[in-house]
Biopython code that builds the backbone (N, CA, C, O; Angstrom):
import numpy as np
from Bio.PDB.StructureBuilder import StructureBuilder

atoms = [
    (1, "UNK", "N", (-22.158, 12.970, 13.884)),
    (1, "UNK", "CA", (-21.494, 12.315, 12.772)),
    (1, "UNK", "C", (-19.988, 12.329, 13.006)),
    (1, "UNK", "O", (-19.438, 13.285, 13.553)),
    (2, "UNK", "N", (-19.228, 11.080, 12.516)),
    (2, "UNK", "CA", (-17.937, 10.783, 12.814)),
    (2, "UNK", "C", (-17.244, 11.029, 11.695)),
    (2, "UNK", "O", (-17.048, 9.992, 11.062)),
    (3, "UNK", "N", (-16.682, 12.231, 11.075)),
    (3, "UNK", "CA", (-15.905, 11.786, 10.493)),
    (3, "UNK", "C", (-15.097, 11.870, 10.007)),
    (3, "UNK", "O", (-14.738, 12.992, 9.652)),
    (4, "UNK", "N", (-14.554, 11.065, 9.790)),
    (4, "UNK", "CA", (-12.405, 10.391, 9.105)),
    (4, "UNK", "C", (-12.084, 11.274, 8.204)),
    (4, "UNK", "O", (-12.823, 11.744, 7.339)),
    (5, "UNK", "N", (-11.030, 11.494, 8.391)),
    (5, "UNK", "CA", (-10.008, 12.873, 8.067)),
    (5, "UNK", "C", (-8.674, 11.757, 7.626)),
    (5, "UNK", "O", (-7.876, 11.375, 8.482)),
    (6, "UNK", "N", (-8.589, 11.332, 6.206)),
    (6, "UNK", "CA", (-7.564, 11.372, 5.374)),
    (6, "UNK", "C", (-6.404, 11.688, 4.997)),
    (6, "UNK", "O", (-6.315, 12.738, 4.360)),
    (7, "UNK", "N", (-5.364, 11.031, 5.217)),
    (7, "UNK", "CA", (-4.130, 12.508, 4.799)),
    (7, "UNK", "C", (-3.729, 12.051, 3.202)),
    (7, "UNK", "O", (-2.745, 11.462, 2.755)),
    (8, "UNK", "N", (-4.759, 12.511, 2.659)),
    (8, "UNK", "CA", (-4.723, 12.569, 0.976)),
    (8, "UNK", "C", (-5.390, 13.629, 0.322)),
    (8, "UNK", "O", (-6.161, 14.384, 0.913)),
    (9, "UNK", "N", (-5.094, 13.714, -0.984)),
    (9, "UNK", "CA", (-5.429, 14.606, -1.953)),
    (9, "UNK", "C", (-6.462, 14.502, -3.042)),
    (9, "UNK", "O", (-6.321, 13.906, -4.110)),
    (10, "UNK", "N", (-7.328, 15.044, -2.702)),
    (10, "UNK", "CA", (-8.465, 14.872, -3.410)),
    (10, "UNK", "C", (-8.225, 15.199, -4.967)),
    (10, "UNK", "O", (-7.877, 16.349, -5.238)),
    (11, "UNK", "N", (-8.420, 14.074, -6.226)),
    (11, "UNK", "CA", (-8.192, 14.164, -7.373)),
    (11, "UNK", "C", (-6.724, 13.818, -7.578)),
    (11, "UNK", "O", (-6.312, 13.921, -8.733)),
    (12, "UNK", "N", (-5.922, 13.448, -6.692)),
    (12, "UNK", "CA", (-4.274, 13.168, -6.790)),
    (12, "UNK", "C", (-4.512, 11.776, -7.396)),
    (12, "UNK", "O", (-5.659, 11.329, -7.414)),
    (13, "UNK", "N", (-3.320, 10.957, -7.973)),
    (13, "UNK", "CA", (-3.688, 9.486, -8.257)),
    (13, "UNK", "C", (-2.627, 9.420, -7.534)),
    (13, "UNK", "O", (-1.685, 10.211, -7.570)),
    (14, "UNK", "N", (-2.782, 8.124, -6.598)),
    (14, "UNK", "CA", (-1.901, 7.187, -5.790)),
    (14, "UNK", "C", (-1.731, 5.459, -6.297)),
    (14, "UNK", "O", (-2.689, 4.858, -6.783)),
    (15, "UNK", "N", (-0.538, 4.887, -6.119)),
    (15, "UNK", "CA", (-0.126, 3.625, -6.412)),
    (15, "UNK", "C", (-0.302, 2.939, -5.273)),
    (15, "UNK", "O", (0.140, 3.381, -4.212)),
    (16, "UNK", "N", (-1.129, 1.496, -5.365)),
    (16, "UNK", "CA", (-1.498, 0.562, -4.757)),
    (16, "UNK", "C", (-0.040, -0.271, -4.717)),
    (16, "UNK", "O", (0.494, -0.797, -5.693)),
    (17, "UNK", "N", (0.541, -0.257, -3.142)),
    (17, "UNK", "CA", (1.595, -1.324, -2.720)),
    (17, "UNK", "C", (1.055, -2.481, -2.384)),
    (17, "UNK", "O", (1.820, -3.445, -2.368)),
    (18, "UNK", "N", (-0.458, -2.713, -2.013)),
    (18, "UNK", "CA", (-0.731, -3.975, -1.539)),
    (18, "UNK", "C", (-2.031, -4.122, -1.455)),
    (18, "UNK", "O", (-2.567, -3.088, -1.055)),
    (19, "UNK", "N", (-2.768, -4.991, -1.669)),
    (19, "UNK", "CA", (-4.350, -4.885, -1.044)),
    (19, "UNK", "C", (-4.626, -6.188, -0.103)),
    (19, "UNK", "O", (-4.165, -7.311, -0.308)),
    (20, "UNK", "N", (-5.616, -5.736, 1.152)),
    (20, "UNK", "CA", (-5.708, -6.484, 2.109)),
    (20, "UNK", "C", (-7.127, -6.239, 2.528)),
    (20, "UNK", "O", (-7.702, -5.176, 2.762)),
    (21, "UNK", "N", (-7.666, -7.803, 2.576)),
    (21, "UNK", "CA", (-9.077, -7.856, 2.710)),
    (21, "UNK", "C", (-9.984, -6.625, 2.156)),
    (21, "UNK", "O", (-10.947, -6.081, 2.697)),
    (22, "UNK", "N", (-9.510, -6.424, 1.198)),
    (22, "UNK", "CA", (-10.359, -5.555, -0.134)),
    (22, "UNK", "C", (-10.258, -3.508, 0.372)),
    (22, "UNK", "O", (-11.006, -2.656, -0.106)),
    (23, "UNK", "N", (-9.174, -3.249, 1.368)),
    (23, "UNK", "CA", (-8.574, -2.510, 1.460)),
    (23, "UNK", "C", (-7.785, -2.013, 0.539)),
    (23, "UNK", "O", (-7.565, -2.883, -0.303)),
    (24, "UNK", "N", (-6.975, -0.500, 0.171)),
    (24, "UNK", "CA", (-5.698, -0.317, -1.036)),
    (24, "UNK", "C", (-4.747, 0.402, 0.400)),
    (24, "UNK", "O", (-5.164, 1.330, 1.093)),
    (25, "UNK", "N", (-3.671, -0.172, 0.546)),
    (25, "UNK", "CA", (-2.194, 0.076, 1.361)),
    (25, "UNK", "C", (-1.412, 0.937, 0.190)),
    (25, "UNK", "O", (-1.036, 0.323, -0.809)),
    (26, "UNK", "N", (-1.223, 2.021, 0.277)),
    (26, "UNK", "CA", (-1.288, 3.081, -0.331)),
    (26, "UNK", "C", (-0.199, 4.288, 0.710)),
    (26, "UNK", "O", (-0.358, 4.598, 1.890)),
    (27, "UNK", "N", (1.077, 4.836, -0.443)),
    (27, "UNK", "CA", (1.486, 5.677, 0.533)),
    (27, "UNK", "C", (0.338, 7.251, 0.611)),
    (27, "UNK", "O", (-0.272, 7.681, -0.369)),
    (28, "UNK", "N", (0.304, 7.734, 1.705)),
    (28, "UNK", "CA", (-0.540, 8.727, 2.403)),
    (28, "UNK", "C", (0.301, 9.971, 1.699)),
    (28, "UNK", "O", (1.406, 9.707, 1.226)),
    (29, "UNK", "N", (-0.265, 11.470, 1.616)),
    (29, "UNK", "CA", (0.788, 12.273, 1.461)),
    (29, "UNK", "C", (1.848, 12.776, 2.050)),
    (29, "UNK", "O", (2.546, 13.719, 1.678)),
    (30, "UNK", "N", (1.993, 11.787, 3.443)),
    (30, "UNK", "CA", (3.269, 11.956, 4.187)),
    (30, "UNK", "C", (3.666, 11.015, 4.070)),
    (30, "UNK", "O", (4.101, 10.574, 5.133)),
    (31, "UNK", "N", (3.811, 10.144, 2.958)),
    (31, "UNK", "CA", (4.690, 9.073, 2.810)),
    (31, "UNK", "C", (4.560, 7.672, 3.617)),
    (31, "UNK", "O", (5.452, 6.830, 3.718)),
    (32, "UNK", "N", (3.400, 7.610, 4.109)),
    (32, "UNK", "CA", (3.090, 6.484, 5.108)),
    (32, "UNK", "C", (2.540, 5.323, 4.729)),
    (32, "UNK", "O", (1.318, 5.370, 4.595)),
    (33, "UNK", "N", (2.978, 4.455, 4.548)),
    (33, "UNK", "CA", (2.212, 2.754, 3.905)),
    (33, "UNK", "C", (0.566, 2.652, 5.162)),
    (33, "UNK", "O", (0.463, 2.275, 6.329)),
    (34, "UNK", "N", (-0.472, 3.209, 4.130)),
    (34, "UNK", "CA", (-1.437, 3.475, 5.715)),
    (34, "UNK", "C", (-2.510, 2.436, 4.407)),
    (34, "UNK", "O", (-2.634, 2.562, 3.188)),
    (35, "UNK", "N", (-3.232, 1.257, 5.606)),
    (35, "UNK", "CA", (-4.598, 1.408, 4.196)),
    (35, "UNK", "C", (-5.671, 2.237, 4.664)),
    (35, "UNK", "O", (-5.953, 2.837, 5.702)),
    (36, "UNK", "N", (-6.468, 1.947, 2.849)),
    (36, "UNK", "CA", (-7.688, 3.330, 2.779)),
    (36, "UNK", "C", (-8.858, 1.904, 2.264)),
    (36, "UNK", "O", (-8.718, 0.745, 1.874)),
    (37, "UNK", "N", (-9.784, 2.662, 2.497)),
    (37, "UNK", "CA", (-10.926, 1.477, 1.803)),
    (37, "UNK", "C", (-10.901, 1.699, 0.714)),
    (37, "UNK", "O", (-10.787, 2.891, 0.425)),
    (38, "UNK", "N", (-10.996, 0.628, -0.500)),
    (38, "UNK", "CA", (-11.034, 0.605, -1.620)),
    (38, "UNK", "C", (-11.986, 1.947, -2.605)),
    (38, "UNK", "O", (-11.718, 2.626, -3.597)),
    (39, "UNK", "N", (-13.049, 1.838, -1.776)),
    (39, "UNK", "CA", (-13.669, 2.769, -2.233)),
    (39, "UNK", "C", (-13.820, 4.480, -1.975)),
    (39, "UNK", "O", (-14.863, 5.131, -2.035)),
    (40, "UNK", "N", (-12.762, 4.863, -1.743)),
    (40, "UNK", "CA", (-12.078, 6.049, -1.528)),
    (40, "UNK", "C", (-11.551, 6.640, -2.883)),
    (40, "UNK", "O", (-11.168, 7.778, -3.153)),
    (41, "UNK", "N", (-11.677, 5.249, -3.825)),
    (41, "UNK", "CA", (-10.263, 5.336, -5.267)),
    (41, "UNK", "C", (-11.263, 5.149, -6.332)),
    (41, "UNK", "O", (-12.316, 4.520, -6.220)),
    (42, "UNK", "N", (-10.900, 5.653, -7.195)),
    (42, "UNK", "CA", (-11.306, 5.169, -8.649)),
    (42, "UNK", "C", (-10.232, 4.569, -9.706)),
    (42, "UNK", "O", (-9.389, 5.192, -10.352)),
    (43, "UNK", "N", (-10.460, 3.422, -9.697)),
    (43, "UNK", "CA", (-9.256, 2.568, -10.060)),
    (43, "UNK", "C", (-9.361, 2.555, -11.980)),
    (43, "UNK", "O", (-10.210, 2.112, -12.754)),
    (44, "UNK", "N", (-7.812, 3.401, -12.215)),
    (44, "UNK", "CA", (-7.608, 3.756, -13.286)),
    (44, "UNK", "C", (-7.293, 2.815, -14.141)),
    (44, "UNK", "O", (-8.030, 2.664, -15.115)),
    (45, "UNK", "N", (-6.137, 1.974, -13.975)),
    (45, "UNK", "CA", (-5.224, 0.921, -14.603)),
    (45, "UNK", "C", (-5.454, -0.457, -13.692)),
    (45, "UNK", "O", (-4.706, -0.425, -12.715)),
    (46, "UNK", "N", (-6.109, -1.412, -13.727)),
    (46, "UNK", "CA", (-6.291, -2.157, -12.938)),
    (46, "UNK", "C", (-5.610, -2.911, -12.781)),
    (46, "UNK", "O", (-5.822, -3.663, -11.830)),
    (47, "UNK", "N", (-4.223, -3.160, -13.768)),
    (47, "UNK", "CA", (-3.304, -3.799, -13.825)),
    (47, "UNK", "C", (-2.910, -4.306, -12.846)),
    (47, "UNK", "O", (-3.442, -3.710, -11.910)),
    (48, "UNK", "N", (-1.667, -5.812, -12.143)),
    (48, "UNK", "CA", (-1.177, -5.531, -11.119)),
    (48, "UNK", "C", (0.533, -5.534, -10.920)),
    (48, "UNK", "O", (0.739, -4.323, -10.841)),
    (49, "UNK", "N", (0.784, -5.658, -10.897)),
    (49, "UNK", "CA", (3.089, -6.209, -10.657)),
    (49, "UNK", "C", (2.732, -7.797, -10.861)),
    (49, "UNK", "O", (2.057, -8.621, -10.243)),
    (50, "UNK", "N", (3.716, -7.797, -12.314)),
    (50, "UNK", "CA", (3.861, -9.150, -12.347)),
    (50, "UNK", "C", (4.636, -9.989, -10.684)),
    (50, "UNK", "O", (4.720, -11.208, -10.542)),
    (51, "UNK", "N", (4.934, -9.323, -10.010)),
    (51, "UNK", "CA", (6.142, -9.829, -9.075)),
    (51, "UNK", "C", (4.865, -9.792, -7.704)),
    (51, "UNK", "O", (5.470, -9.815, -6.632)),
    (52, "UNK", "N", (3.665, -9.753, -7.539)),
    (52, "UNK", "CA", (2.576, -9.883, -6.873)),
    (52, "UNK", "C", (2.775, -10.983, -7.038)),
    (52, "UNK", "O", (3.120, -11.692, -7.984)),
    (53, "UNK", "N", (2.312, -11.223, -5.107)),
    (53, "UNK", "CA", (1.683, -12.583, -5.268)),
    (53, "UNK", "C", (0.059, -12.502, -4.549)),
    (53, "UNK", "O", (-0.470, -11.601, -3.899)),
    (54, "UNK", "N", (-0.450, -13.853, -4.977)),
    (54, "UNK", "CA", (-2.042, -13.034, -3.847)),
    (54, "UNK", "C", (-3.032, -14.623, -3.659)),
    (54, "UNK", "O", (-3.245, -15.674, -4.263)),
    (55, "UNK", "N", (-3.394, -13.934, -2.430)),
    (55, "UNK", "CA", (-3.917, -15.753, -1.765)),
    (55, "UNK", "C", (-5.256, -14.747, -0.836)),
    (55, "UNK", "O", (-5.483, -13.560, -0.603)),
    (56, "UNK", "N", (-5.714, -15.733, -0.616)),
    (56, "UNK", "CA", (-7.308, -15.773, -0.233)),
    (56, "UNK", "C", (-7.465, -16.120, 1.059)),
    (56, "UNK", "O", (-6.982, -17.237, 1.244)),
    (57, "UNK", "N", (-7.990, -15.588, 2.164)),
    (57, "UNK", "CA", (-7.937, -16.583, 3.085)),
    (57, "UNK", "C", (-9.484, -15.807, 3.698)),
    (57, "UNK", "O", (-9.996, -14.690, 3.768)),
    (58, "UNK", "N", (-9.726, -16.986, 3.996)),
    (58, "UNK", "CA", (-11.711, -16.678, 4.599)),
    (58, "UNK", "C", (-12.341, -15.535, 3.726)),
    (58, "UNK", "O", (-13.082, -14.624, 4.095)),
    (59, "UNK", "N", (-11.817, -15.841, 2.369)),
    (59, "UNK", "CA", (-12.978, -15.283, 0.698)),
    (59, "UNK", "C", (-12.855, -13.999, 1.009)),
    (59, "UNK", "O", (-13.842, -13.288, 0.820)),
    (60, "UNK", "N", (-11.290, -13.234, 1.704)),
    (60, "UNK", "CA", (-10.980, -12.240, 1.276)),
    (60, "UNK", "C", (-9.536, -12.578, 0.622)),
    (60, "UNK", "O", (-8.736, -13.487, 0.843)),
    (61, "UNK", "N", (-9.529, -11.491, -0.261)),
    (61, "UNK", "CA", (-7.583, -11.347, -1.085)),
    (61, "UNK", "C", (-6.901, -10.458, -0.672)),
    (61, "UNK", "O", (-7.250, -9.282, -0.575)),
    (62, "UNK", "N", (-5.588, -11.034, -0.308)),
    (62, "UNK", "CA", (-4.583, -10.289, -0.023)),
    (62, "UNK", "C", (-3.415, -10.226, -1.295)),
    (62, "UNK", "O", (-3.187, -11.125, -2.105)),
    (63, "UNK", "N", (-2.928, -9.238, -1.233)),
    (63, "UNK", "CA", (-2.436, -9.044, -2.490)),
    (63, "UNK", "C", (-0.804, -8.210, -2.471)),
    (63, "UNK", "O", (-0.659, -7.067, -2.036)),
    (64, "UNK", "N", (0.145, -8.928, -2.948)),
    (64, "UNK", "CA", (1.165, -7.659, -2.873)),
    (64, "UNK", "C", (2.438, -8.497, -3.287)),
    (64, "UNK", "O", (2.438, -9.692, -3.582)),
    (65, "UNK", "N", (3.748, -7.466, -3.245)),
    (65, "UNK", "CA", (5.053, -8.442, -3.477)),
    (65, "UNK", "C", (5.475, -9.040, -2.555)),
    (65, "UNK", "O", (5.559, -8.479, -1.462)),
    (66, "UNK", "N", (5.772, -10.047, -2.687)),
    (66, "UNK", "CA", (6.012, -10.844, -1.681)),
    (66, "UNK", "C", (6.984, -10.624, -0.190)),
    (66, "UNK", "O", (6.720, -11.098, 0.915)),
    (67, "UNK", "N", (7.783, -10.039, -0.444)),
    (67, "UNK", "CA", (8.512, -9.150, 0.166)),
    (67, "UNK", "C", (7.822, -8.643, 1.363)),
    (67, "UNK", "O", (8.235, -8.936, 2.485)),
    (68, "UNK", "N", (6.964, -8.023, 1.211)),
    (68, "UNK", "CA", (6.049, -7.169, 1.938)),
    (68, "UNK", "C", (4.918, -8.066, 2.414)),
    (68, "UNK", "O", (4.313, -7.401, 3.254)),
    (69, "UNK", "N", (4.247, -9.447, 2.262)),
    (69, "UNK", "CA", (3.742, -10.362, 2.807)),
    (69, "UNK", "C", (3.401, -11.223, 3.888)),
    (69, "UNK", "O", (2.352, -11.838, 4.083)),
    (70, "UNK", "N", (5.202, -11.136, 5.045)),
    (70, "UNK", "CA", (4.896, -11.345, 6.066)),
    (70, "UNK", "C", (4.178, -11.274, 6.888)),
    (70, "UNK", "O", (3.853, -10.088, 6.835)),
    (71, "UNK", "N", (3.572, -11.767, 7.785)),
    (71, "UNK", "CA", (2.462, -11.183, 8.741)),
    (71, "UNK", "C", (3.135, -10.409, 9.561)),
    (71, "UNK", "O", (4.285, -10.748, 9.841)),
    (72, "UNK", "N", (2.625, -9.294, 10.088)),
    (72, "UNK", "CA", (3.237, -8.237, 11.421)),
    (72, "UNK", "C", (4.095, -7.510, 9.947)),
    (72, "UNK", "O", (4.069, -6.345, 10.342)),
    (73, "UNK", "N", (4.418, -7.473, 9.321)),
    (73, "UNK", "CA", (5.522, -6.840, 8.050)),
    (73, "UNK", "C", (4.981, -5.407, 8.648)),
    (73, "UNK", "O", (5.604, -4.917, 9.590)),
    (74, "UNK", "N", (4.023, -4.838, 8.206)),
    (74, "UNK", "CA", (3.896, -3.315, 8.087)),
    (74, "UNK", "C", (3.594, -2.820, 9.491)),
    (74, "UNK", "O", (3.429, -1.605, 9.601)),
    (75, "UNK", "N", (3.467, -3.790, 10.899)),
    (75, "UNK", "CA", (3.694, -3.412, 11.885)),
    (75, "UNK", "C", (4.769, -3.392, 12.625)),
    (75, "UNK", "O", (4.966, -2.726, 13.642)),
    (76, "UNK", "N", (5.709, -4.395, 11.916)),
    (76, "UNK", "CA", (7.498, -3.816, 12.254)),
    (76, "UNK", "C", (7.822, -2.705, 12.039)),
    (76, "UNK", "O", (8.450, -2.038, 12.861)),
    (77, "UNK", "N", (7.222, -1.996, 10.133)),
    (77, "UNK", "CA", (7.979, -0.990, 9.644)),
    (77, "UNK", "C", (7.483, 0.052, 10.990)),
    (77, "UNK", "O", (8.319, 0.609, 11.701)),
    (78, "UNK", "N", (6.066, 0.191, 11.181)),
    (78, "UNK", "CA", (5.606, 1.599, 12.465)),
    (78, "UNK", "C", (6.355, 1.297, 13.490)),
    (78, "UNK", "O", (6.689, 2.248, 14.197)),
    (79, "UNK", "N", (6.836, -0.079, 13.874)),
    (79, "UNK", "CA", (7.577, 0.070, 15.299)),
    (79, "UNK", "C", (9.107, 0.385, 15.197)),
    (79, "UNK", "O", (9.760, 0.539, 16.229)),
    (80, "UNK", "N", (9.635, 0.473, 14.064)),
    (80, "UNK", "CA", (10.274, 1.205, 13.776)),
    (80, "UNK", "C", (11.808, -0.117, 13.691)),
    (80, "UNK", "O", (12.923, 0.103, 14.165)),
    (81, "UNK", "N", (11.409, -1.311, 13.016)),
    (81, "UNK", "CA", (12.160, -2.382, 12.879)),
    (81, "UNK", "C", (12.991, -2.271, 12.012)),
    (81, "UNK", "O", (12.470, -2.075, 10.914)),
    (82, "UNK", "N", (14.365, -2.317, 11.999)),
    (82, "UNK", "CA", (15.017, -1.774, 11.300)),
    (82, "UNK", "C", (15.586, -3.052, 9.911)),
    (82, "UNK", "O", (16.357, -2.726, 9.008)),
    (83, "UNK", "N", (15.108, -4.180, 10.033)),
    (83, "UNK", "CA", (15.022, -4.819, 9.292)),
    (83, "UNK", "C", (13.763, -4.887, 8.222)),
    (83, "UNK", "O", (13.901, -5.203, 7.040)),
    (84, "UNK", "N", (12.516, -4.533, 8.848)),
    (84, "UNK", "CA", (11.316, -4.125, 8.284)),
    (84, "UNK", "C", (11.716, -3.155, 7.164)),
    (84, "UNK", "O", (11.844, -3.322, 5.951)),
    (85, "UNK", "N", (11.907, -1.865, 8.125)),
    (85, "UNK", "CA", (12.057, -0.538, 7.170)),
    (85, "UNK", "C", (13.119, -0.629, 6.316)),
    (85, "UNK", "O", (13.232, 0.100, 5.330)),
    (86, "UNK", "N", (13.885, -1.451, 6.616)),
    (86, "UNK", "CA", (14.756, -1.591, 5.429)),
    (86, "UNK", "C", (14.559, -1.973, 4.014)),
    (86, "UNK", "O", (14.966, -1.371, 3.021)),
    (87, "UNK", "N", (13.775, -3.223, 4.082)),
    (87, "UNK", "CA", (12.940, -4.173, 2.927)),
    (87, "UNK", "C", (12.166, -2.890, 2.676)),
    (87, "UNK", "O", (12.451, -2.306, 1.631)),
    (88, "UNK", "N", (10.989, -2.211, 3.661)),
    (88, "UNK", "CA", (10.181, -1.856, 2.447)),
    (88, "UNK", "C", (10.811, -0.450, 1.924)),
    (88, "UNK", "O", (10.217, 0.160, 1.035)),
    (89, "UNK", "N", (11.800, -0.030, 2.380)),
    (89, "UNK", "CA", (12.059, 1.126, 1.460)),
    (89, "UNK", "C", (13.071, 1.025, 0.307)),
    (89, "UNK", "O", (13.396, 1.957, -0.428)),
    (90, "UNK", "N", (13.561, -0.343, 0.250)),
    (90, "UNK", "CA", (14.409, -1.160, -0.180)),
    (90, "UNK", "C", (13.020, -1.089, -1.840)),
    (90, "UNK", "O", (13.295, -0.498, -2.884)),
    (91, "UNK", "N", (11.700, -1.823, -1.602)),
    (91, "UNK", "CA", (11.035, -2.157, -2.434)),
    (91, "UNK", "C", (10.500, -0.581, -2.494)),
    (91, "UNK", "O", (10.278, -0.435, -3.696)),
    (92, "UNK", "N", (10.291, 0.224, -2.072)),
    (92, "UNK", "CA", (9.695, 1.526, -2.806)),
    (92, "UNK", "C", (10.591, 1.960, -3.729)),
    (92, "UNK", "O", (10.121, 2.180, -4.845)),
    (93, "UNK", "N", (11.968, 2.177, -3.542)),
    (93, "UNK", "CA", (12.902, 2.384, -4.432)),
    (93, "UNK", "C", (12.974, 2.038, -5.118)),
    (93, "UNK", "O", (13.450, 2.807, -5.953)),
    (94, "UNK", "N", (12.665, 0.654, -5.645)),
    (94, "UNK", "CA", (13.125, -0.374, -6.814)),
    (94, "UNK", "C", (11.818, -0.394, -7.620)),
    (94, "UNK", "O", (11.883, -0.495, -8.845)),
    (95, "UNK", "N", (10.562, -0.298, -6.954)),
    (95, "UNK", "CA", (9.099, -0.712, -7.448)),
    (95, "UNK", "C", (8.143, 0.579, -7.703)),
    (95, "UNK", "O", (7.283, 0.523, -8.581)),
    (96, "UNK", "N", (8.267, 1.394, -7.145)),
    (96, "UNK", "CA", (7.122, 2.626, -7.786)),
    (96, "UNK", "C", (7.613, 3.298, -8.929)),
    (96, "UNK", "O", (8.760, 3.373, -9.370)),
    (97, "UNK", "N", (6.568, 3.764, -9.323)),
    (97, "UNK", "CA", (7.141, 4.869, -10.164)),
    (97, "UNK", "C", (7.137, 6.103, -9.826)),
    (97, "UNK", "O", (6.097, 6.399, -9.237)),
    (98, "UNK", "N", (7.908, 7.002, -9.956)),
    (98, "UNK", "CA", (8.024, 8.121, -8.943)),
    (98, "UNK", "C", (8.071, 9.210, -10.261)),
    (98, "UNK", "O", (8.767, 9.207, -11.276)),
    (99, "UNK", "N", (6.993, 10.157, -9.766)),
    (99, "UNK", "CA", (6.994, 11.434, -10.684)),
    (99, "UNK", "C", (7.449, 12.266, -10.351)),
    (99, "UNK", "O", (7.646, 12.368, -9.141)),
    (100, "UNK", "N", (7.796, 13.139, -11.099)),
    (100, "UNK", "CA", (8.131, 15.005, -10.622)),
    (100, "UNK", "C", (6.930, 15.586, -10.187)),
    (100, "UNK", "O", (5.999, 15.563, -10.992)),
    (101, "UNK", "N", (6.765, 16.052, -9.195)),
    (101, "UNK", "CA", (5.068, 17.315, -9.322)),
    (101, "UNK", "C", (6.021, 18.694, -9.595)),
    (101, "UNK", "O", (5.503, 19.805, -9.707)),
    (102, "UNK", "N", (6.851, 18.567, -9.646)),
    (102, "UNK", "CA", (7.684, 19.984, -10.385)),
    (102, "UNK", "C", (6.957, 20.080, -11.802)),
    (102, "UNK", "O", (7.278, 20.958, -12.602)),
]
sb = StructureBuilder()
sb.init_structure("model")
sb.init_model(0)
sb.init_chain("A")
sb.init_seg("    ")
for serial, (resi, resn, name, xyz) in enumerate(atoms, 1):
    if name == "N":
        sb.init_residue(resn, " ", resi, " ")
    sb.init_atom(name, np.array(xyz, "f"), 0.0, 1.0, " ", f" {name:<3s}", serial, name[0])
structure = sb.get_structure()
């Protein structure tokens, strides 16, 4: 048996940055825009960001702010594009909500 080792917290709630072909792009607990399969989550607030946009392509949805939409986008930020990482930490700042665990 194979199996996948997570870098998340079991019972933690995490915020959905994007969904892709029915994936949740989700920061990891090291802070990493990684996706998880949807069904990893139990989706609390199903709400989404009015500032989402989301399109369909071969009867899957992709979903997110537009910003973050480009194709290759979240494979600039890993290669370490400094125009990439700029935007998206640009949009984590402005767009999550960020708690205390203090």
């Amino acid at each position: 048996m194979n199996d996948v080792v997570y870098d998340l917290t079991q019972g933690e709630s995490y915020e959905v940055i994007a969904i892709e072909a029915g994936d949740y792009r989700i920061l990891d607990d090291a802070g990493r825009p990684y996706l998880f399969p949807a069904s990893l989550f139990k989706v609390i607030d199903p709400a989404r960001p009015a500032h989402w946009a989301s399109e369909t392509l071969d009867g899957v949805e992709y979903a997110s702010a537009p910003e973050l939409a480009a194709p290759g986008f979240f494979e600039d930020c890993y290669a370490g594009d400094p125009d990439a990482v700029r935007i998206f930490n640009r949009y984590i700042n402005r767009h999550l909500r960020l708690t205390d665990a203090a």
